[in-house]
C-alpha positions in Angstrom: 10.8 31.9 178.4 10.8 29.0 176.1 10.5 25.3 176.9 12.1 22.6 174.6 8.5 20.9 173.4 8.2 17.8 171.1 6.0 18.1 167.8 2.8 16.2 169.6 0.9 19.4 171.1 3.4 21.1 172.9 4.4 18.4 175.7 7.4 19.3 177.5 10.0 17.7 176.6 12.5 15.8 179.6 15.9 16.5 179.0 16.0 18.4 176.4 19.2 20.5 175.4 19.3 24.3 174.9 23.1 24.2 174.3 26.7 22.9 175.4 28.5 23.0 178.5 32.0 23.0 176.3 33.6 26.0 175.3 33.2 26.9 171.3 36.7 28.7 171.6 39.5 28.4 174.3 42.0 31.2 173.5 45.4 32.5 176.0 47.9 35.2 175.3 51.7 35.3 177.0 54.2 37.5 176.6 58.0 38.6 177.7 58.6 42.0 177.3 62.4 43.5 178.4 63.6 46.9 178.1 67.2 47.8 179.4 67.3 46.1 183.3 63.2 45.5 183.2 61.2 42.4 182.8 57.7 42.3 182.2 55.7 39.4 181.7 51.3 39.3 181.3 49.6 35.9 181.1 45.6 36.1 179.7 43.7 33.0 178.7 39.6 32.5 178.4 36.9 30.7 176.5 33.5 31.8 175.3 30.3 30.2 173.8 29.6 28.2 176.5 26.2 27.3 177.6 26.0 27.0 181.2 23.4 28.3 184.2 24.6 28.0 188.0 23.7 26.2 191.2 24.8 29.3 192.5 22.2 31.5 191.0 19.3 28.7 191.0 19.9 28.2 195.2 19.3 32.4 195.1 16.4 32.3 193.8 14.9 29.1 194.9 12.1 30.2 197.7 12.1 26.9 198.9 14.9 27.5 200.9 13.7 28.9 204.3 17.3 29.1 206.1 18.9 31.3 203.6 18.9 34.8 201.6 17.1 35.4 198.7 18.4 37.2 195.5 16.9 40.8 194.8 15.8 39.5 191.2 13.2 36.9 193.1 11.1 40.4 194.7 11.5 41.9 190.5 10.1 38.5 189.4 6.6 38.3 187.8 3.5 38.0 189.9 -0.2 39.5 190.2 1.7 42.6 191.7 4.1 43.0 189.2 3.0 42.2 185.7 5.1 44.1 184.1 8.6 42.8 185.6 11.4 40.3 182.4 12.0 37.7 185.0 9.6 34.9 184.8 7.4 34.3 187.8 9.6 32.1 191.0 7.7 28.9 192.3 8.8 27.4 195.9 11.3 24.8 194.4 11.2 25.9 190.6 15.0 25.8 190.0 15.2 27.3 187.1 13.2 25.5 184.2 13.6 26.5 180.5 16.1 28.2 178.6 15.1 31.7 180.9 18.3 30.4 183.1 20.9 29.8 180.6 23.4 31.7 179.7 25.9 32.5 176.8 29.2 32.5 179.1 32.7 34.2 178.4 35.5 35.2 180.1 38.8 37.0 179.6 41.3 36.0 182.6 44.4 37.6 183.5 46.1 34.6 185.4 49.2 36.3 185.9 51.6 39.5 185.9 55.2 39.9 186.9 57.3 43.0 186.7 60.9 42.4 187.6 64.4 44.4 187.6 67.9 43.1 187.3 70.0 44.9 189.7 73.5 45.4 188.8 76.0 43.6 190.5 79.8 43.9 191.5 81.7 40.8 190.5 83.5 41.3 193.6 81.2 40.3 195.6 80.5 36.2 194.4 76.9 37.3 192.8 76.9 36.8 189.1 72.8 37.9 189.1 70.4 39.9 191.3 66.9 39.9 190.0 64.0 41.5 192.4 60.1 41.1 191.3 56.8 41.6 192.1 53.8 39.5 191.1 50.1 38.8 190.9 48.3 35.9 190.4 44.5 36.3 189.1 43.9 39.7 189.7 41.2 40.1 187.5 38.5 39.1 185.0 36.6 40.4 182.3 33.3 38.6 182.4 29.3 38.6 181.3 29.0 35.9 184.2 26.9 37.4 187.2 28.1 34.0 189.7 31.1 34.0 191.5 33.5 32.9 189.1 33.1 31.9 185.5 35.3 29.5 185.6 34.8 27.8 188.8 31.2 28.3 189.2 30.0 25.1 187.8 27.9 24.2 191.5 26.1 25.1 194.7 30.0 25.0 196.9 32.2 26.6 194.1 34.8 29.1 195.3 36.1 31.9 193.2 40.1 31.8 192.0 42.5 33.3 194.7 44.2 36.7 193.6 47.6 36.7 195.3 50.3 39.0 195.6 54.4 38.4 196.3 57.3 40.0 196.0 61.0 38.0 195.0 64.4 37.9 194.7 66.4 35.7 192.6 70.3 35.4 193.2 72.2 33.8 190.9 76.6 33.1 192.3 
């Protein structure tokens, strides 16, 4: 694990920055795709090269906090025990120090998919259009993250993004 140091004898250094919090590259990708009476449309979006860690993972691992869970990785951290564990040794109120805890963050989101169907009409009956769909809203992510959410993970009471599901009908007299 590094520590940012100055150049007077290896002095840790307060404050020091091991990256940035904003994105190197936001990207997105829509689409409307129609064949005969179908309808298909597939919303992704995502950034990478961010430099973030997370409250979430830091309150895991903290072993300062007696009322709560601890992560698996705390038991595989270093220790007289186990000498030959990756994860640096965990301290009672350590929080993460270094650059041990930050990580390279990207994410590929699909925020949304519908699928619909235009159902053919009569004139007769006062309908010029009769449209039925189905869709989903974030119903998945392609991520290196290991919090809840890359994108809303950003403290100790983030919440991942809601996958929801409904079905339509458009009528158009």
């Amino acid at each position: 694990m590094r520590k940012a140091t100055d150049n007077s004898g290896g002095k840790v250094v307060q404050n020091s920055s091991f990256g940035n919090n904003a994105p190197k590259i936001i990207y997105g990708f829509n689409n409307a795709l129609r064949y005969k009476r179908f309808d298909l449309n597939v919303y992704f979006y995502g950034e990478a090269g961010r430099k973030v860690t997370s409250s979430y993972w830091e309150d895991w691992i903290d072993t300062n906090q007696n009322s709560q869970n601890l992560s698996r990785y705390v038991f595989d951290s270093f220790s007289s025990e186990n000498q030959g564990s990756k994860n640096p040794s965990i301290l009672a109120g350590s929080r993460g120090n270094g650059d041990y805890y930050l990580k390279s963050l990207y994410f590929i989101r699909c925020g949304n998919i519908t699928l619909g169907y235009n159902v053919p009409v009569k004139k007769n009956w006062g309908i010029s259009n009769l449209r039925v769909y189905a869709d989903v809203n974030n119903p998945f992510v392609i991520t290196n993250w290991t919090g809840l959410d890359p994108e809303t993970d950003t403290g100790t009471y983030s919440y991942p993004n809601v996958t929801s599901y409904s079905l339509g009908l458009n009528i158009t007299f």
